[in-house]
N, C-alpha and C positions, 0 to 999 in steps of 0.2 A: 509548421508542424503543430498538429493539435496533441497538448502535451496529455491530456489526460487518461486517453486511449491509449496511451505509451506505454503510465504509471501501471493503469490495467491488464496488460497484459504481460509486464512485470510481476506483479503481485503473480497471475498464474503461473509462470513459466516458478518461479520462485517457491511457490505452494507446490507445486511437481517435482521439484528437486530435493526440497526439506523435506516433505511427506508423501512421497510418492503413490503410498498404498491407500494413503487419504484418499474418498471418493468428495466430493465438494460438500455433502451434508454434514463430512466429520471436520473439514477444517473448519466449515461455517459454524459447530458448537464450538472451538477452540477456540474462535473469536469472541462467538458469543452475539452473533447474528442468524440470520434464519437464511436456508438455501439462497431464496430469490438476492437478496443482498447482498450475500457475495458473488451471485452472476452478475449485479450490478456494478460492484465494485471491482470486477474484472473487465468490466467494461469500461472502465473509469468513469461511471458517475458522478456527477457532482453533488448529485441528492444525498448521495451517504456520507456523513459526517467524517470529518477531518480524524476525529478519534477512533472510528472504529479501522480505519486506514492505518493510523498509527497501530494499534492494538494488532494487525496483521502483521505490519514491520518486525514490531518486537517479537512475535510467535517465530516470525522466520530472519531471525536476530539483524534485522535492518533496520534497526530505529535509530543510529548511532546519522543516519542519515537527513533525519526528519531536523535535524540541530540546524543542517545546512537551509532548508529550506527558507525562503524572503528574506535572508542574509543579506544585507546590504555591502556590496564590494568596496574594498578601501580600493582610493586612487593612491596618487603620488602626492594628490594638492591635499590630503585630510591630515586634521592638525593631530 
């Protein structure tokens, strides 16, 4: 599974539920990115940085998420 296309189309479905009457140029000011970027980033680009990904989480209060990510899983054998 390529995760990043996932992410991306998470962010959308998520950006339609939080802001429904948003057209994509008003969420992309909210971010604080230009149109094209956030069609990128609903693409899951990997061009666009890590933070403005985050900065969409928190707008659509999902950043509580972003803690989880490269978490390293405890086993049974960690001291």
């Amino acid at each position: 599974m390529d995760t990043l296309p996932v992410i991306g189309q998470n962010l959308r479905a998520a950006r339609k539920k939080r802001f429904p009457r948003d057209r994509l140029e008003d969420f992309a000011l909210r971010v604080g990115v230009g149109r094209a970027t956030l069609q990128r980033m609903e693409q899951g680009d990997l061009s666009v940085s890590l933070g403005r990904y985050y900065q969409a989480a928190k707008l659509l209060g999902l950043d509580d998420a972003f803690v989880e990510l490269l978490k390293p899983q405890e086993s049974l054998f960690d001291d």
